[in-house]
N, CA and C atoms of all chains as a GROMACS GRO file, in nm:
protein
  585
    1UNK      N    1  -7.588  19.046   3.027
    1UNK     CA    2  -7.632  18.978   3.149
    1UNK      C    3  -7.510  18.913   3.214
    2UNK      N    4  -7.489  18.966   3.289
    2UNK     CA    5  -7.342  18.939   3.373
    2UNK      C    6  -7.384  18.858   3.520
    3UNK      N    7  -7.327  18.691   3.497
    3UNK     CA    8  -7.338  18.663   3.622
    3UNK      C    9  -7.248  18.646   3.729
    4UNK      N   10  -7.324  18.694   3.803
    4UNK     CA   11  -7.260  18.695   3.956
    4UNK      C   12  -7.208  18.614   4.066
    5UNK      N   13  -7.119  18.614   4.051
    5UNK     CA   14  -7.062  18.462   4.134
    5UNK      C   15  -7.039  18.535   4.281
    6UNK      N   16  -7.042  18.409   4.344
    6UNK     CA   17  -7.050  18.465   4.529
    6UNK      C   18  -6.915  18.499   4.572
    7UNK      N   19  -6.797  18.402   4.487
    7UNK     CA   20  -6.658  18.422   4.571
    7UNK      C   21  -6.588  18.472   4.466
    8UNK      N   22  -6.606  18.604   4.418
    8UNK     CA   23  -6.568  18.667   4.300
    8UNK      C   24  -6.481  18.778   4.454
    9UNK      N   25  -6.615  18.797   4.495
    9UNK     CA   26  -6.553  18.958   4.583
    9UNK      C   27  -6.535  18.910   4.682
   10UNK      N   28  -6.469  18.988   4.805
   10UNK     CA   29  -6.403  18.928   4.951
   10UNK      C   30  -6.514  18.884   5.040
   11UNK      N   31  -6.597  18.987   5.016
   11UNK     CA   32  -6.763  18.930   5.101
   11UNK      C   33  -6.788  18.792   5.087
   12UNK      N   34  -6.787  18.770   4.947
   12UNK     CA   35  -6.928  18.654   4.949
   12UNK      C   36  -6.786  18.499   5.007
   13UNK      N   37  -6.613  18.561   4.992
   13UNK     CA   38  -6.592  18.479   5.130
   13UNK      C   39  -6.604  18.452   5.263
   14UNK      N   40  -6.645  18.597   5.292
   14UNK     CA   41  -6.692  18.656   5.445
   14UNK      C   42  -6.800  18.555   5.466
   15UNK      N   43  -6.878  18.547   5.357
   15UNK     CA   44  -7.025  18.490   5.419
   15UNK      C   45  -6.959  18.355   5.427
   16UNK      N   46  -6.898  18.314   5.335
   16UNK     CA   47  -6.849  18.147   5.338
   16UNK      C   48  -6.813  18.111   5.489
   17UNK      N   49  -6.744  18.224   5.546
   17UNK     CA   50  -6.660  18.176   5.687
   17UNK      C   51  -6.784  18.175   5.787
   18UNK      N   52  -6.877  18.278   5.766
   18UNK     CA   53  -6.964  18.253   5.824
   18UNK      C   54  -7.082  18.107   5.882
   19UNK      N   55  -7.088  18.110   5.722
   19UNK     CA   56  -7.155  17.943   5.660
   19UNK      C   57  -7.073  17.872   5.789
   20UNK      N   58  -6.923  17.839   5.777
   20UNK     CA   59  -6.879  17.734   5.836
   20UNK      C   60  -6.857  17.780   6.020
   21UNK      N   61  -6.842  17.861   6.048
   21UNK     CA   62  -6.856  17.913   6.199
   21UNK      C   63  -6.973  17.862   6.225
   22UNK      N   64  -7.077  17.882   6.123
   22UNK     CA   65  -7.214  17.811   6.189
   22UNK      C   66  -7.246  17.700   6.235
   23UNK      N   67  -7.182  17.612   6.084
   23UNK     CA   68  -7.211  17.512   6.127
   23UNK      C   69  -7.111  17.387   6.240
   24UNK      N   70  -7.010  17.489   6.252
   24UNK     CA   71  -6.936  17.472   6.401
   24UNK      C   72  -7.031  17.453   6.528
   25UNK      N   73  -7.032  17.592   6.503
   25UNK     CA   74  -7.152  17.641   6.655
   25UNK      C   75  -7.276  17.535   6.664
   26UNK      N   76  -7.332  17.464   6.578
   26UNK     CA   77  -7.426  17.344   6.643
   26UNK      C   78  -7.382  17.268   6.690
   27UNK      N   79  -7.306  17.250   6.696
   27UNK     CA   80  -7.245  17.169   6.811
   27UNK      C   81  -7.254  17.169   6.933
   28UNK      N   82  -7.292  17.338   6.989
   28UNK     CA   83  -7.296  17.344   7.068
   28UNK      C   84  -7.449  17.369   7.139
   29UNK      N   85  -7.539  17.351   7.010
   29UNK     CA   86  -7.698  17.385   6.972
   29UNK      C   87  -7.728  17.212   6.988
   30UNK      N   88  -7.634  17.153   6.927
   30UNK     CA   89  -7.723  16.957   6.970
   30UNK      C   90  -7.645  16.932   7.071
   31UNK      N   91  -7.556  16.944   7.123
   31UNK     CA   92  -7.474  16.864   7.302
   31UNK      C   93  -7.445  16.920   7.377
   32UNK      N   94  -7.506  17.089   7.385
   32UNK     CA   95  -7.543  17.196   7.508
   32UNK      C   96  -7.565  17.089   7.611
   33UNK      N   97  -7.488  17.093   7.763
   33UNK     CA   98  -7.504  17.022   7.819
   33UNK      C   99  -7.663  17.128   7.922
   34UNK      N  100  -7.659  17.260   7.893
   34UNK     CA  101  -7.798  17.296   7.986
   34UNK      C  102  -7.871  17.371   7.831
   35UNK      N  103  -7.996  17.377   7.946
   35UNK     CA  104  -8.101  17.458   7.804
   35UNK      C  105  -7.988  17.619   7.765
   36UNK      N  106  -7.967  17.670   7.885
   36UNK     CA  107  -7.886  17.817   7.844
   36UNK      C  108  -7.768  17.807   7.723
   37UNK      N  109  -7.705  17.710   7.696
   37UNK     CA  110  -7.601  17.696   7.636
   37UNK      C  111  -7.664  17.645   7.471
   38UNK      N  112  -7.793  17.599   7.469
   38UNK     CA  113  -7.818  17.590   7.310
   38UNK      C  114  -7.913  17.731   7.300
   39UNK      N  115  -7.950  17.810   7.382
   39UNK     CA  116  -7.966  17.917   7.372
   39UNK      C  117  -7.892  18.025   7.330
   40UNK      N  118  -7.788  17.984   7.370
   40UNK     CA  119  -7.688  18.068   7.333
   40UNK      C  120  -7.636  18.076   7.216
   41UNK      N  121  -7.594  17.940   7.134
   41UNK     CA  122  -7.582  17.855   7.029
   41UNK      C  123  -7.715  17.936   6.899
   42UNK      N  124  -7.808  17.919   6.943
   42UNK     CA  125  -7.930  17.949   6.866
   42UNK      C  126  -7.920  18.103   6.841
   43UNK      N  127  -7.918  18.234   6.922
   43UNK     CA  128  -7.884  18.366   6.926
   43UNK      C  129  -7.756  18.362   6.801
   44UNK      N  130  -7.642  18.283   6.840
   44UNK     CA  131  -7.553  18.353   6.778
   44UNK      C  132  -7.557  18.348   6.600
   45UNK      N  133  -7.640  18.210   6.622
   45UNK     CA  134  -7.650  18.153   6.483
   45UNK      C  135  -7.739  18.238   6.397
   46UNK      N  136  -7.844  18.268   6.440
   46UNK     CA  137  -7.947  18.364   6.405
   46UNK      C  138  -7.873  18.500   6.398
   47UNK      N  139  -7.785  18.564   6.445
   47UNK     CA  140  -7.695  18.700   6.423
   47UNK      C  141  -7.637  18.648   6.260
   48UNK      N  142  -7.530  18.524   6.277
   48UNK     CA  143  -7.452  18.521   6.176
   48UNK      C  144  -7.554  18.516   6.046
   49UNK      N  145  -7.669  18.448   6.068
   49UNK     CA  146  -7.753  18.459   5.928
   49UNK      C  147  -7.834  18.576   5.919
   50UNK      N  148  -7.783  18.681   5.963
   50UNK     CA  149  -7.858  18.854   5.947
   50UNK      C  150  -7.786  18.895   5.842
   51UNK      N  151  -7.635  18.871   5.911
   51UNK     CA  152  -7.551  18.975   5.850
   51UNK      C  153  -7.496  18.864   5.705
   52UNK      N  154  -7.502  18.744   5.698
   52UNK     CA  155  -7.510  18.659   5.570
   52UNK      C  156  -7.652  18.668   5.439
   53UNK      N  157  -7.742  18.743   5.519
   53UNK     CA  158  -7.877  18.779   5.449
   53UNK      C  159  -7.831  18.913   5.343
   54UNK      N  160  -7.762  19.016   5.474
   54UNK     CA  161  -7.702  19.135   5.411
   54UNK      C  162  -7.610  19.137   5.295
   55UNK      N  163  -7.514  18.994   5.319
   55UNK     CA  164  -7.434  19.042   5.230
   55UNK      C  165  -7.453  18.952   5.123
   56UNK      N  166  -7.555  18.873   5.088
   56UNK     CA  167  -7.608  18.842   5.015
   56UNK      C  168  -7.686  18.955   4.906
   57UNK      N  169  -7.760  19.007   5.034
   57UNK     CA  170  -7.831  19.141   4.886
   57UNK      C  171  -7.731  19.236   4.892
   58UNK      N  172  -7.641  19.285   4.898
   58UNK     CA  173  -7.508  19.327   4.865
   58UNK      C  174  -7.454  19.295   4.780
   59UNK      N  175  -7.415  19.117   4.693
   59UNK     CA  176  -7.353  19.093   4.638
   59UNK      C  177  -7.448  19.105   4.494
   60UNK      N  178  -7.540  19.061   4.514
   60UNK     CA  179  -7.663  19.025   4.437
   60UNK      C  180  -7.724  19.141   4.348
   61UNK      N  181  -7.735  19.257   4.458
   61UNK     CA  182  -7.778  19.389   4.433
   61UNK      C  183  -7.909  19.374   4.452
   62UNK      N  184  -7.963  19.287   4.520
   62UNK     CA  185  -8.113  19.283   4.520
   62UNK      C  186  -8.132  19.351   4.687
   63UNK      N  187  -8.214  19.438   4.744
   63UNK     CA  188  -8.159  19.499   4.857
   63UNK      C  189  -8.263  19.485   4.903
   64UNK      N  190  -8.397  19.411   4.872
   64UNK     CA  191  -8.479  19.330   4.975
   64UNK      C  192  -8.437  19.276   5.039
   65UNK      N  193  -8.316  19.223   5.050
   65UNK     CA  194  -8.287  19.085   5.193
   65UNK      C  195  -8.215  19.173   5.274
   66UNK      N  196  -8.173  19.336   5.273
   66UNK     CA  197  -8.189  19.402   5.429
   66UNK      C  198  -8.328  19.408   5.510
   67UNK      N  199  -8.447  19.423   5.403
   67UNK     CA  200  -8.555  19.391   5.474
   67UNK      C  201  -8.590  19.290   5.578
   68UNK      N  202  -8.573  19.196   5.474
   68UNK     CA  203  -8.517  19.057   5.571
   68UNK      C  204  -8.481  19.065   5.654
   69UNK      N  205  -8.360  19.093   5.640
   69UNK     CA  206  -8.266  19.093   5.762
   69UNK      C  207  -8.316  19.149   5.912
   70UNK      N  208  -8.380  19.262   5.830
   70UNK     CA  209  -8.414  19.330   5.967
   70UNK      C  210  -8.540  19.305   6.032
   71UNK      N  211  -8.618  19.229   6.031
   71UNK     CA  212  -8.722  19.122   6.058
   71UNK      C  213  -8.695  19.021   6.112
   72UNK      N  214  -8.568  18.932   6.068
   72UNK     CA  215  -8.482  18.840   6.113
   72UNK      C  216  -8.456  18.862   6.239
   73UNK      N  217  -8.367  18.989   6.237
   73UNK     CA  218  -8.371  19.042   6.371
   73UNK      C  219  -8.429  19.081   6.460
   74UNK      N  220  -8.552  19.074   6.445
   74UNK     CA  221  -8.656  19.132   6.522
   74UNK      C  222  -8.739  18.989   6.586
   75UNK      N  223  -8.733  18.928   6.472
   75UNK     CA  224  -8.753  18.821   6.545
   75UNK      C  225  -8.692  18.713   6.661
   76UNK      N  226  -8.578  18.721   6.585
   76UNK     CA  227  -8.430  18.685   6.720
   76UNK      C  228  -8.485  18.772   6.852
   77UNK      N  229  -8.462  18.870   6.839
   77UNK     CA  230  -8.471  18.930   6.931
   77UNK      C  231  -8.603  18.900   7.090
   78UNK      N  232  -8.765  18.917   6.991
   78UNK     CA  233  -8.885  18.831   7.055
   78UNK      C  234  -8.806  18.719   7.146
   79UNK      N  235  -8.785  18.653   6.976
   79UNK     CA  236  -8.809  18.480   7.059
   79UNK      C  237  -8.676  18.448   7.171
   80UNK      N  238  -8.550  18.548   7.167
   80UNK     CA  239  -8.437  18.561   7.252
   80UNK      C  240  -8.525  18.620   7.441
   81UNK      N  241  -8.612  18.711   7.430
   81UNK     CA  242  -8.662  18.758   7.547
   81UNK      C  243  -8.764  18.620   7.561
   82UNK      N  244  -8.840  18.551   7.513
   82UNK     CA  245  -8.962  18.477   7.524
   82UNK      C  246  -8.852  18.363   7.601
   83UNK      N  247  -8.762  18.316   7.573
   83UNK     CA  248  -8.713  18.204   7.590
   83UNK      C  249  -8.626  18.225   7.751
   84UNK      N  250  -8.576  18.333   7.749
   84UNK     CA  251  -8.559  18.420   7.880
   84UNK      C  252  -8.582  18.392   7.999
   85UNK      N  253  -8.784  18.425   7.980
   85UNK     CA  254  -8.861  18.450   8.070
   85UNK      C  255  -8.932  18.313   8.082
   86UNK      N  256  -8.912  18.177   7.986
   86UNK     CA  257  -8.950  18.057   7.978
   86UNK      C  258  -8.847  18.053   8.084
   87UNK      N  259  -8.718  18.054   8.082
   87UNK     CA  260  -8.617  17.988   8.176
   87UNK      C  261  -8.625  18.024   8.292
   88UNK      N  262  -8.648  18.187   8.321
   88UNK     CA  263  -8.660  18.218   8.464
   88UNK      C  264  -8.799  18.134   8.550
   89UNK      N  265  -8.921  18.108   8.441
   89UNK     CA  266  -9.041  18.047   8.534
   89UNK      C  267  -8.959  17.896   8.573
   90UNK      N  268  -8.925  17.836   8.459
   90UNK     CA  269  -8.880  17.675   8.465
   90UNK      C  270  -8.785  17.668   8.593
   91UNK      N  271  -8.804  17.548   8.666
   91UNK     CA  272  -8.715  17.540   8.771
   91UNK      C  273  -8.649  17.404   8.754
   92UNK      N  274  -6.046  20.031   5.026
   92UNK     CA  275  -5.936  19.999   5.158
   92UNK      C  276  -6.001  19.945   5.263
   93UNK      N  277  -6.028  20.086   5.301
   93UNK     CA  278  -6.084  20.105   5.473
   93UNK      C  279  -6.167  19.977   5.464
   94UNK      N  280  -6.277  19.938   5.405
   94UNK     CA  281  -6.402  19.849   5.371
   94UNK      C  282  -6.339  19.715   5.395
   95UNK      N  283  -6.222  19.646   5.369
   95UNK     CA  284  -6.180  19.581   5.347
   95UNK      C  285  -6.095  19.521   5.484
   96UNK      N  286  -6.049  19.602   5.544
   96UNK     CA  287  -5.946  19.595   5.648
   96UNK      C  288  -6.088  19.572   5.796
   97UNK      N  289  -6.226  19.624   5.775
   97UNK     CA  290  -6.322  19.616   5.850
   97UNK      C  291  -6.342  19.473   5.849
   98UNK      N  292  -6.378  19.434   5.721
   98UNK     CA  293  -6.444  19.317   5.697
   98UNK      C  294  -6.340  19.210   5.790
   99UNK      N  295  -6.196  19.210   5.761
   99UNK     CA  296  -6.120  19.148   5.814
   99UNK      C  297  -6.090  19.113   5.954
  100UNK      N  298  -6.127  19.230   6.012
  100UNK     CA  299  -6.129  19.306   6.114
  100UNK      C  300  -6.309  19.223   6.164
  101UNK      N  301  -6.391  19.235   6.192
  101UNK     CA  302  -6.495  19.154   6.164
  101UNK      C  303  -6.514  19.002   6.164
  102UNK      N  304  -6.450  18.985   6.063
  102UNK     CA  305  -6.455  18.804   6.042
  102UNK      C  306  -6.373  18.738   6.110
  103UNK      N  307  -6.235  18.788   6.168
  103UNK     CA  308  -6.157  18.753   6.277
  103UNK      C  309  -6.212  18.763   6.427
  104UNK      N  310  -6.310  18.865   6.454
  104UNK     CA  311  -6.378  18.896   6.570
  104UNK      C  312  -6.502  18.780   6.587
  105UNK      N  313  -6.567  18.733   6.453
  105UNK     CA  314  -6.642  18.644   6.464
  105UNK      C  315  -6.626  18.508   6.483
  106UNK      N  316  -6.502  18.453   6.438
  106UNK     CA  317  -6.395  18.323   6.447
  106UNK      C  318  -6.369  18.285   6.553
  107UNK      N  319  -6.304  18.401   6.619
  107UNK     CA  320  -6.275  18.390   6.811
  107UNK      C  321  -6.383  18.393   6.892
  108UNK      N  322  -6.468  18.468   6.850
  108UNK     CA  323  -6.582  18.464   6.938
  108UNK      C  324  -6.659  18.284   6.925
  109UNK      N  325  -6.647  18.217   6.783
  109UNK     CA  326  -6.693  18.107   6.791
  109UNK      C  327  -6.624  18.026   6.855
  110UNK      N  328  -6.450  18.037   6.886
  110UNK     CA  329  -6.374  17.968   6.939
  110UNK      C  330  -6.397  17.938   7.089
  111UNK      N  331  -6.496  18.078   7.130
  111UNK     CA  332  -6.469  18.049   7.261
  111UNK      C  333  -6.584  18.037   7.295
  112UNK      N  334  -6.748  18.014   7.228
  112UNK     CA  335  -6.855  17.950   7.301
  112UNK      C  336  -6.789  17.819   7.257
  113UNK      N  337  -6.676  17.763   7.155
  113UNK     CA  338  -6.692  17.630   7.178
  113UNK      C  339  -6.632  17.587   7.348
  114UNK      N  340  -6.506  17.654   7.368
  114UNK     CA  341  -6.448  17.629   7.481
  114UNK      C  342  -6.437  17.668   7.608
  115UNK      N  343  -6.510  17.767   7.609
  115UNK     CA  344  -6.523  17.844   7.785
  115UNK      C  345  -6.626  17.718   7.852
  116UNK      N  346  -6.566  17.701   7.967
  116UNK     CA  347  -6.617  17.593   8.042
  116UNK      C  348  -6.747  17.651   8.073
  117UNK      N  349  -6.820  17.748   8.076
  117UNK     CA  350  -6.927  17.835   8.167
  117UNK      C  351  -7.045  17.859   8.050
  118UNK      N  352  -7.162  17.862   8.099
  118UNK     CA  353  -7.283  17.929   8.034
  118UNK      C  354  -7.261  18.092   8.041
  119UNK      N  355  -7.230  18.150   8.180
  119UNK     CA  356  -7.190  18.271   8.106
  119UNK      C  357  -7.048  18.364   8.083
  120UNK      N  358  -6.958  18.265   8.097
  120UNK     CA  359  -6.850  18.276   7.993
  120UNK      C  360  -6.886  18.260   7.863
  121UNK      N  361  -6.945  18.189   7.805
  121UNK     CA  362  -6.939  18.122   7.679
  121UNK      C  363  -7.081  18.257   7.661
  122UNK      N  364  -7.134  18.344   7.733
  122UNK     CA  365  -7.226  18.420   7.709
  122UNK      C  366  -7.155  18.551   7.638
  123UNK      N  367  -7.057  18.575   7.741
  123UNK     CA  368  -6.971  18.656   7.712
  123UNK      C  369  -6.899  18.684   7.545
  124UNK      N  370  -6.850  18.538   7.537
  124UNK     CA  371  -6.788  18.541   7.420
  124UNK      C  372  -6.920  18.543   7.271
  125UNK      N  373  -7.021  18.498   7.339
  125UNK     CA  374  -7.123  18.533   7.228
  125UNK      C  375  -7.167  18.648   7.219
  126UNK      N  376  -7.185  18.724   7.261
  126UNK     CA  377  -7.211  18.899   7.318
  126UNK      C  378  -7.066  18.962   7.198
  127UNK      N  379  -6.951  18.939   7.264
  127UNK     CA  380  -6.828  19.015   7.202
  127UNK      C  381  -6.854  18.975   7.018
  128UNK      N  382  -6.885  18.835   6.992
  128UNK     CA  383  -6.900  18.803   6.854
  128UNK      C  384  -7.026  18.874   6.817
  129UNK      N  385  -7.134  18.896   6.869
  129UNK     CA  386  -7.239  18.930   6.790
  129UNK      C  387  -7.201  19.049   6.748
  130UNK      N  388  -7.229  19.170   6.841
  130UNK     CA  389  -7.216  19.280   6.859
  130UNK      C  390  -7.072  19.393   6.780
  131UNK      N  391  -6.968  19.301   6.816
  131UNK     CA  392  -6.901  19.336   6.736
  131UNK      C  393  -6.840  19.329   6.606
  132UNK      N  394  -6.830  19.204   6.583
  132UNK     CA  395  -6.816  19.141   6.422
  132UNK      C  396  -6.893  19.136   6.364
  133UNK      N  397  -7.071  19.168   6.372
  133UNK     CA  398  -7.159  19.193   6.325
  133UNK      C  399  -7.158  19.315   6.272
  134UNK      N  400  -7.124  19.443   6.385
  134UNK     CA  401  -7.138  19.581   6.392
  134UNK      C  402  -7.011  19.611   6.261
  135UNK      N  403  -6.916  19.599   6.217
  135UNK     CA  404  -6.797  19.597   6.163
  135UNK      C  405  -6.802  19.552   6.005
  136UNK      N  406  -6.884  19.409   6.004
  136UNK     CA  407  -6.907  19.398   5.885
  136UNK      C  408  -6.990  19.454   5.794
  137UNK      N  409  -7.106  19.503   5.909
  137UNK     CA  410  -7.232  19.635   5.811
  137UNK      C  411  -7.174  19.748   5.774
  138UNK      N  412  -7.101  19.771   5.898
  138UNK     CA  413  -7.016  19.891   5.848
  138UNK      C  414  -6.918  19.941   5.739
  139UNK      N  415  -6.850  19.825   5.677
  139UNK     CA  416  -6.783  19.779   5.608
  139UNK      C  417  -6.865  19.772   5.446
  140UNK      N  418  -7.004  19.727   5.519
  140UNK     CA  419  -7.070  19.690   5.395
  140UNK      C  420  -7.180  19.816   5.335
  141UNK      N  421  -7.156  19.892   5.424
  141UNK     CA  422  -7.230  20.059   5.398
  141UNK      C  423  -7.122  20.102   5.361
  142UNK      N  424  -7.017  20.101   5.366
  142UNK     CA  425  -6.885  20.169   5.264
  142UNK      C  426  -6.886  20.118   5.148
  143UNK      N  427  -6.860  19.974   5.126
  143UNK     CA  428  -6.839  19.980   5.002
  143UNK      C  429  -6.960  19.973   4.877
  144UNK      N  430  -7.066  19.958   4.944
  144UNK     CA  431  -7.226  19.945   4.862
  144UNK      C  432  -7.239  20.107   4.756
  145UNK      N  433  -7.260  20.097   4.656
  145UNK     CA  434  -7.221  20.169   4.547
  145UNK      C  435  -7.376  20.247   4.520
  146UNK      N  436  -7.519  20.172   4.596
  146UNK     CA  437  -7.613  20.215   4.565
  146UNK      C  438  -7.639  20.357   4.637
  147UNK      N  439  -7.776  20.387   4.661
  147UNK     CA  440  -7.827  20.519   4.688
  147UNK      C  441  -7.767  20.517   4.811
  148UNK      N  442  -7.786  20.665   4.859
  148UNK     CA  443  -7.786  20.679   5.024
  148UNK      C  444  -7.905  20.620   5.094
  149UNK      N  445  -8.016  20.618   5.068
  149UNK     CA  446  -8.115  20.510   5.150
  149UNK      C  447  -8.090  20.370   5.210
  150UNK      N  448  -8.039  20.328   5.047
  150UNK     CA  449  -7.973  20.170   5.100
  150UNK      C  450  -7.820  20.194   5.178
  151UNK      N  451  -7.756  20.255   5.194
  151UNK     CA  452  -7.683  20.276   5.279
  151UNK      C  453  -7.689  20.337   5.409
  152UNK      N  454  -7.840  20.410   5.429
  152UNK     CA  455  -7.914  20.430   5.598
  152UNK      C  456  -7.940  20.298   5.612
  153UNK      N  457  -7.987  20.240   5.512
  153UNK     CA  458  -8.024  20.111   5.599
  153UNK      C  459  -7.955  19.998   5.648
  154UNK      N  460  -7.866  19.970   5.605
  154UNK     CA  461  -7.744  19.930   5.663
  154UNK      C  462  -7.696  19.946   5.793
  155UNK      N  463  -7.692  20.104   5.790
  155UNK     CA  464  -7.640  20.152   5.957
  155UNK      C  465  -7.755  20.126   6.025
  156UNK      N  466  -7.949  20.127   5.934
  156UNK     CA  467  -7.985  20.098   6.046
  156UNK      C  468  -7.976  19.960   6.147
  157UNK      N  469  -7.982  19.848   6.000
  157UNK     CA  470  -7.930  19.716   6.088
  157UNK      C  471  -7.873  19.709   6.194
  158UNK      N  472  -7.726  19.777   6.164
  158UNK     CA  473  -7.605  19.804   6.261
  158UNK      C  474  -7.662  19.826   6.383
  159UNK      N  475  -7.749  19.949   6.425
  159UNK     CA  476  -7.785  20.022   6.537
  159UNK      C  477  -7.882  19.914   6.607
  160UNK      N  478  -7.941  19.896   6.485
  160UNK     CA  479  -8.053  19.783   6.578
  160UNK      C  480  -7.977  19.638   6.639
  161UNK      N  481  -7.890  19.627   6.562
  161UNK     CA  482  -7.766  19.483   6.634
  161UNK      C  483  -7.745  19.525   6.791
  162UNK      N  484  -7.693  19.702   6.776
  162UNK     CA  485  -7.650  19.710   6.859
  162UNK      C  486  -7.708  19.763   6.970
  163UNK      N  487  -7.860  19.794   6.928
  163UNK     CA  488  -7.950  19.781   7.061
  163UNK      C  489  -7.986  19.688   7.124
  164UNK      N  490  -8.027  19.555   7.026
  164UNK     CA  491  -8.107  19.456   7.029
  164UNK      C  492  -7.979  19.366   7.111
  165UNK      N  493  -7.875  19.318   7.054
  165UNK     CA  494  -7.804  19.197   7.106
  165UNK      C  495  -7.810  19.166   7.255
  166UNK      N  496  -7.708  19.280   7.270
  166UNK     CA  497  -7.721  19.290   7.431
  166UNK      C  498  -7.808  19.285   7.507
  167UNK      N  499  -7.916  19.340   7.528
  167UNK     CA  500  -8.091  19.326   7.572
  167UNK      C  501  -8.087  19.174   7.603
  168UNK      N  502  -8.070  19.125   7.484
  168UNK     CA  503  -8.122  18.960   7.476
  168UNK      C  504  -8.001  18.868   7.564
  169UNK      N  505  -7.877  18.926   7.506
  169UNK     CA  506  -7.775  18.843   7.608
  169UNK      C  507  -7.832  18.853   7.808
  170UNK      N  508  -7.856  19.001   7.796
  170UNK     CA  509  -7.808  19.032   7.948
  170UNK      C  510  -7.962  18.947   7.997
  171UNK      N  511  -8.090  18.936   7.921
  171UNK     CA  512  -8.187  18.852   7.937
  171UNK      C  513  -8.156  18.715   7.922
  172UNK      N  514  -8.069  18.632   7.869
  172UNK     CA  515  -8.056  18.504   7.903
  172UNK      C  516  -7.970  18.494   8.008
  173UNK      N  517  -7.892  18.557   8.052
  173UNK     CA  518  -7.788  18.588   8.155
  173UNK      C  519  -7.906  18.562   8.298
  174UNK      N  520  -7.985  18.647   8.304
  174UNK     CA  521  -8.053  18.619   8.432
  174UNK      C  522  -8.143  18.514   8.446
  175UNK      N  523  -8.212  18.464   8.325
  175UNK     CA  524  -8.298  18.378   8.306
  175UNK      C  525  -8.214  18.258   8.361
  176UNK      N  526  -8.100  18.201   8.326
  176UNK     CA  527  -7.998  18.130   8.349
  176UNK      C  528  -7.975  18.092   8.480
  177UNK      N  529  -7.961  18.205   8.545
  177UNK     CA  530  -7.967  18.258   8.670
  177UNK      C  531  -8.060  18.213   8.746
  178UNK      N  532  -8.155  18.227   8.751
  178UNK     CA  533  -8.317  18.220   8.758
  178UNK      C  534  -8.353  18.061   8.779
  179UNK      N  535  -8.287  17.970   8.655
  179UNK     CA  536  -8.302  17.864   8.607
  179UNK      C  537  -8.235  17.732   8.743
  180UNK      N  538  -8.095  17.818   8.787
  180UNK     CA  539  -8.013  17.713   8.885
  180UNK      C  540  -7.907  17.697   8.816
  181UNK      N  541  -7.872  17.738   8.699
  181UNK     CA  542  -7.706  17.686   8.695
  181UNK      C  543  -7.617  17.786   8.775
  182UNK      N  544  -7.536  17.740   8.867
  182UNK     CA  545  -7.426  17.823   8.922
  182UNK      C  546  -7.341  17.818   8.834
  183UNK      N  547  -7.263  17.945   8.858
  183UNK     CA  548  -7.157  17.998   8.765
  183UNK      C  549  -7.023  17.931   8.840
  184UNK      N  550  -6.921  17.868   8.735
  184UNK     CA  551  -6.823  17.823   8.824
  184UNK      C  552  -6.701  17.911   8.850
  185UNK      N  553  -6.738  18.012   8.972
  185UNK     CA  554  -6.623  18.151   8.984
  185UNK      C  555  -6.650  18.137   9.127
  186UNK      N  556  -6.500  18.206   9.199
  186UNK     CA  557  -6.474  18.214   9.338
  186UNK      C  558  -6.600  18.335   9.406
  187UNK      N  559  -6.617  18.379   9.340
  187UNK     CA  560  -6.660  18.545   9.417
  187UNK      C  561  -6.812  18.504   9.343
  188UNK      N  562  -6.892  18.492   9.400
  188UNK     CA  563  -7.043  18.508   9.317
  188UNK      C  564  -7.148  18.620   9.401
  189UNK      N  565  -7.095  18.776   9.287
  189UNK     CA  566  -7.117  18.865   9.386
  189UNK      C  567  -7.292  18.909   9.342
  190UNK      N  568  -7.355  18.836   9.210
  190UNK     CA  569  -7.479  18.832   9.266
  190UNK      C  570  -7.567  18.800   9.336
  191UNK      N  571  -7.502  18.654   9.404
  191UNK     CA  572  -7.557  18.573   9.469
  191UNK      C  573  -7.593  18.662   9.606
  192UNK      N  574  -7.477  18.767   9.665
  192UNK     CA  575  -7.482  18.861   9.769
  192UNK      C  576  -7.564  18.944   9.710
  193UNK      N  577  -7.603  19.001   9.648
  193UNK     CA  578  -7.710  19.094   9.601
  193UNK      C  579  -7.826  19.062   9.640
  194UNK      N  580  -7.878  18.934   9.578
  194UNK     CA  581  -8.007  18.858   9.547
  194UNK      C  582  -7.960  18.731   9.601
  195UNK      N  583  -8.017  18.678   9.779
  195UNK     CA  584  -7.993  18.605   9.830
  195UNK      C  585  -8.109  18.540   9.781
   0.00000   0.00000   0.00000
């Protein structure tokens, strides 16, 4: 039983940089000075935790969390058009 | 190798791209630079990560399918907050606002 450590291989640093890009980017998700700009903030953040889902079941070998992932994305995606068409009615 | 030089290739594309929704003065400047980070440092690292994944070929379609779907899906959603934005009243701060001549 061999365990698996995250920063053994170059990925699970990949995801680390990720981790911290993220939590950069709220910054721009809590003091967006318009709604478009924590929108924007919110999209990107939701990308970086797709491909941090991936390389999670990558490292892991458990390859349900591409499932994930790709649900993740699907959902980004919805709630990215829903929020859209909220902004174009809002004046 | 190759797997490796992607990833790099990738995580540097994703860094800058965060660098510059922190600092582009604009909603869609700073759109821009979120578009270039998703799409591409996203697209790069799956790719990367369907090379070096050791399992079946299934789990390695699925991978690329992620990829494809990043790279249908992102853009869609950018170029949709782009107009919504639009839509909303923020002016863009640029000399030439050649949608504005389009769609008076």
């Amino acid at each position: 039983m061999v365990e698996e450590n995250l920063l053994v291989s170059p990925f699970g640093w990949g995801a680390v940089v990720l981790v911290i890009t993220s939590l950069v980017l709220s910054y721009r998700v809590l003091f967006g000075p318009t709604l478009a700009d924590r929108i924007v903030g919110i999209n990107t953040i939701t990308t970086k935790t797709v491909i941090i889902l991936a390389i999670f079941g990558f490292i892991a070998k458990e390859y349900f969390f591409l499932d994930l992932a790709i649900v993740l994305l699907m959902v980004n995606a919805v709630g990215g058009l829903i929020l859209a068409k909220y902004m174009e009615g809002a004046k | 190798m190759i797997e490796y030089l992607l990833l790099l290739l990738g995580e540097s594309i994703m860094i800058f791209g965060t660098l510059g929704i922190l600092r582009f003065p604009d909603v869609y400047t700073r759109l821009h630079a979120a578009t270039k980070c998703d799409t591409g440092g996203a697209m790069n690292i799956l790719i990367a990560l369907a090379i070096a994944s050791e399992a079946s070929l299934l789990i390695k379609l699925k991978f690329l399918v992620l990829a494809f779907l990043i790279a249908l899906i992102n853009p869609m959603v950018s170029h949709a907050i782009a107009r919504g934005a639009y839509k909303y009243g923020i002016k863009p701060k640029v000399v030439v606002d050649m949608y504005a001549w389009d769609n008076p």
